[in-house]
N, C-alpha and C positions, 0 to 999 in steps of 0.2 A: 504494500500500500504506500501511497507519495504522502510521506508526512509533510505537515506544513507548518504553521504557527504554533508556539505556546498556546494552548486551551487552557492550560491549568498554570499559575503561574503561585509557586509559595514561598513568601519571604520572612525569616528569622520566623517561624512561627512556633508558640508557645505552647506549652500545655502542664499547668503547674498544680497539682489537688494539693489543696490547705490541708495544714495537721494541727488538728485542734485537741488541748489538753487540760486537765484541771474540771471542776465544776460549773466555772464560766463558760468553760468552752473558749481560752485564749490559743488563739492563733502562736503555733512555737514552730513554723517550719511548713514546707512547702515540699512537698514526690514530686521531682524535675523528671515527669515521662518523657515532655517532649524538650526541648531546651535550644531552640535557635538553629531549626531545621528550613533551609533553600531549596530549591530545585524549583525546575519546569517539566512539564509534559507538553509533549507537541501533538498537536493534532492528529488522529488515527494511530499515536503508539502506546506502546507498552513499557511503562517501568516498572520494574521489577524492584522490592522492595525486601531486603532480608538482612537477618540478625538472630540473635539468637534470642530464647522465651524471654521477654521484660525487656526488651529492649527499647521498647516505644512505637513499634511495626501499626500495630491496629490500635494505637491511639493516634497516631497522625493522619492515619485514613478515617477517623471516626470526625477528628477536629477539622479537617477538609470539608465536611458535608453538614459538618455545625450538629452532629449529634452530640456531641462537646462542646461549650463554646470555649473557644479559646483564650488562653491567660493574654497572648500578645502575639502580634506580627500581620501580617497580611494573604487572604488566599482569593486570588481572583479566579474566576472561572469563566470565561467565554465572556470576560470584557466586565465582569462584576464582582468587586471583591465582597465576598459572602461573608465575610467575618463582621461588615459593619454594616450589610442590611438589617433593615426595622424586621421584626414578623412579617408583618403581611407582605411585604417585597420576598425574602427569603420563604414563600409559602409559594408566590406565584413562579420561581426559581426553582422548586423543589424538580418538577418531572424533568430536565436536562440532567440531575446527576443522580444516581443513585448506588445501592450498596449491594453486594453478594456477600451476606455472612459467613462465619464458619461453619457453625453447625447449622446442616439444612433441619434439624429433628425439631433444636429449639426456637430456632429462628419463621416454623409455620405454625399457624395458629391452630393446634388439633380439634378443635370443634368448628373448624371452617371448613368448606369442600373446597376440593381443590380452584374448581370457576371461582368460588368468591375470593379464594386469595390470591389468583390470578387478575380478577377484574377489581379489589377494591382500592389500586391508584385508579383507575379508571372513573369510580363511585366521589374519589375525593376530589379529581381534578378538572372531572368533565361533567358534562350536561348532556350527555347521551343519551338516546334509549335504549332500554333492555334490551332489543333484537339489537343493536348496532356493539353494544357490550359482549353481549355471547358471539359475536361474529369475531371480534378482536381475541377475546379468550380460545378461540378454537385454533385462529391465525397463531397465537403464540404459542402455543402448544404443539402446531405443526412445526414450528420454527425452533422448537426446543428437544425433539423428538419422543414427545408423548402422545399416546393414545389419545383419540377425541375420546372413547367412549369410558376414560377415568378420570371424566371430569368431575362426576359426582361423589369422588371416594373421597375418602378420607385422609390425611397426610398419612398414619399409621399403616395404612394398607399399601405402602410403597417402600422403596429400597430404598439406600442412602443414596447413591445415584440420584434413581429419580429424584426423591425429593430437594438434591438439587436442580434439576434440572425447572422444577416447580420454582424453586427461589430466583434463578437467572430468567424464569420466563416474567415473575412481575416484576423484577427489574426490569424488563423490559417492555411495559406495557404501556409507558408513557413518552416512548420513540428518545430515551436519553442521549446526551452527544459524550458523555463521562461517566464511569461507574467504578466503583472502589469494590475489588475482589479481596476480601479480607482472608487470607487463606481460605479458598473456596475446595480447596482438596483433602484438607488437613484429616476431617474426620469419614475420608470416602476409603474404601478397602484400594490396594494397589493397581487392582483390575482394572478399576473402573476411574482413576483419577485420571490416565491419559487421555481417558472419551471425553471428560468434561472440560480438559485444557483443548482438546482439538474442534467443540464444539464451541466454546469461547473463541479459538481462534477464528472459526466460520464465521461466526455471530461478527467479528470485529471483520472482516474481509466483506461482507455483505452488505452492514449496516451503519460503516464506517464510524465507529466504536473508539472512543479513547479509554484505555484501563491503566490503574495503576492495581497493580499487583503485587501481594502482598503474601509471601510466605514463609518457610524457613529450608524447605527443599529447594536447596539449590541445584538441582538436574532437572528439577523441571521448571525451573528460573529460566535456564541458561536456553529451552527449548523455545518457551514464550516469548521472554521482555526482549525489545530493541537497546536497552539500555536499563544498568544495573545501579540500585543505591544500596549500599553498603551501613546497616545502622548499630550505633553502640552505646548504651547506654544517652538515649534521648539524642543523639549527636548521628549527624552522615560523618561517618569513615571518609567513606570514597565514594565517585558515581562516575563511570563510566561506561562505555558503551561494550557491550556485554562480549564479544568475542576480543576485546582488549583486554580486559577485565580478567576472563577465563583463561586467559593463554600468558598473561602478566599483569598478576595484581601487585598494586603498590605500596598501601599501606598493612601495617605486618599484622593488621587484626583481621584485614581481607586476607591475606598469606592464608593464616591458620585455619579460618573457616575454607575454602577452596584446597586446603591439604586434606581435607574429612568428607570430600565426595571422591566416595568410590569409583574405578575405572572398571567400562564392562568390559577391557580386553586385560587377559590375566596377566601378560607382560607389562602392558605400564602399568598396569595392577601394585605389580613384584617392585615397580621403583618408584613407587611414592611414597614422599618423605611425609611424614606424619608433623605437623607441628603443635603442642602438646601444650597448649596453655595452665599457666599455675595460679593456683588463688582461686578465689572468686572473684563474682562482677559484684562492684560496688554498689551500694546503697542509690538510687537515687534520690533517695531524701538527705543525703549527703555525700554528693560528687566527690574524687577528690579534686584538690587543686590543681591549675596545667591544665594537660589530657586528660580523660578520660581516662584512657586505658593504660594509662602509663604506671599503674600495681600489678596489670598484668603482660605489659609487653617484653618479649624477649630482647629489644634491642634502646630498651629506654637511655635515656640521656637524661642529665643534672636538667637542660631548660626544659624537658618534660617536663617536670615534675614544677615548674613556676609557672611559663607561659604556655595560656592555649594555645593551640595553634588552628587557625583560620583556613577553610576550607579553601583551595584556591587552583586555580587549574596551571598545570604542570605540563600539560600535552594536549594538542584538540581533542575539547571536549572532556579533558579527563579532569577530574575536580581531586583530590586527596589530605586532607586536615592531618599532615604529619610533618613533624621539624626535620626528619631525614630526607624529605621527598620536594622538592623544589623545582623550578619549569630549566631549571641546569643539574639537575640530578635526578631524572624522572625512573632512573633505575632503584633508585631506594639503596644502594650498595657503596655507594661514592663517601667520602666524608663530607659530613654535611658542613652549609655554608662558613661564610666568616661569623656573621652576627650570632650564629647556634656555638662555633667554636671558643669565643670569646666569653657568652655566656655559661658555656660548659669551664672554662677555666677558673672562672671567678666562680665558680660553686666548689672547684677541686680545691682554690686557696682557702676560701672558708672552710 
């Protein structure tokens, strides 16, 4: 598909849940899920979005669509930043973007039939008649590859499969140009997860679909997304574009997760080098200082451990928030610049 423009455009965007303590209930501190997260999506692509469990993955797709609202930053979408429309603006805004949950079990309403919870964006958004509603409801059901005559059942009488396939058809019932795939495979058996990424893929090749995509399987990342965002602890790693990314990542927290996807041919199987992160991931409700990941990187430095370091692009298109990785050492293996080595000296004097 010919991508074109930013659809999705997100800048430093926040996402902070207060911690409230005591009797009064005083405010002592803030869970930094999301913490000063950028990117674009372009029109008809795919980003792919992964990390590990907690990392902030399906709270930044949640705060994209305002089922969150968000602590700070900006998220425009097809020319309107959604984080500062009033209700009723953000209400007539809703059918352009929507959401494919994880769990299709929880996420259907089990005393609904399937027609009604395929047609009730349709109930909220339009002034249709009945006949012109069930005519839409049968259209996306063919379009999702379900039976017309299980319109009337019940979510429970269905596989996990299908029942996603029920959740991406009312996602798509209000013709959206954006929809946020919060791990849509997560809780499907192995069988059937490749049907529902190639069925998505159709869906976005037909219907001209923008997805950000959000998992933690990275092989079926690398299958889908045009381009890859790397997330750590509320923070982008890296984003780059996904056979760059796959064939040389650059920041060493992208290294370690891409050393932990298996190869299906058994000789490069035999030579991949395992990278074995130690520790734990820190607290979001208390970062540390610097990097992020700099308690558990294997190649940290003294200015880790003071200055963040600023996402910035080192290669076309390649974005990476690391003090070894710079647009003159986009190898990551170099010694890093003058300014990191002067700062590393005066941490060695003190």
């Amino acid at each position: 598909m010919t991508q074109g423009q930013p659809l999705v455009q997100v800048r430093n965007l926040k996402m902070h849940f207060p911690i409230y303590a005591g009797i009064l209930r005083r405010k002592v501190g803030a869970v930094k899920a999301v913490d000063g997260v950028s990117f674009d999506i372009l029109t008809g692509e795919t980003l792919g979005l992964v990390g590990e469990s907690g990392c902030g993955k399906s709270t930044v797709g949640r705060a994209l669509l305002r089922l969150y609202e968000p602590t700070a930053g900006s998220v425009v979408i097809d020319g309107e930043d959604i984080a500062a429309l009033p209700p009723d603006a953000l209400r007539k805004k809703r059918p352009t973007m929507q959401m494919v949950f994880q769990d299709p079990q929880a996420s259907l309403n089990p005393r609904m039939t399937v027609a009604a919870i395929i047609g009730e964006p349709l109930d909220e958004h339009t002034d249709w008649t009945e006949a012109r509603k069930s005519e839409r409801v049968y259209e996306l059901m063919d379009q999702v590859g379900l039976n017309r005559r299980f319109a009337n059942r019940y979510p429970h009488e269905f596989s996990g499969g299908q029942r996603q396939r029920i959740g991406i058809a009312r996602a798509l019932a209000l013709n959206p140009k954006f929809i946020v795939c919060d791990e849509p495979i997560a809780a499907l058996d192995v069988s059937i997860q490749a049907q529902v990424v190639n069925l998505l893929e159709d869906l976005q090749d037909r219907l001209g679909l923008t997805y950000l995509f959000i998992s933690h399987d990275l092989s079926m990342v690398r299958h889908i997304a045009d381009r890859v965002a790397v997330m750590y602890l509320g923070q982008i790693a890296e984003l780059s574009p996904r056979d760059a990314l796959y064939a040389r990542p650059l920041h060493p927290y992208a290294k370690a997760l891409l050393s932990a996807v298996p190869e299906a041919d058994p000789a490069l199987e035999a030579q991949r080098q395992r990278i074995i992160l130690r520790g734990d991931v820190p607290s979001p409700a208390n970062p540390p200082k610097g990097c992020n990941f700099c308690t558990r990187c294997p190649v940290v430095m003294p200015v880790c451990r003071d200055v963040e370091p600023v996402l910035t692009e080192v290669e076309p298109g390649r974005f990476v928030a690391c003090h070894l990785v710079s647009p003159n050492n986009a190898g990551g293996h170099a010694s890093p610049g003058a300014e990191v080595r002067e700062h590393n000296q005066q941490g060695e004097a003190k």
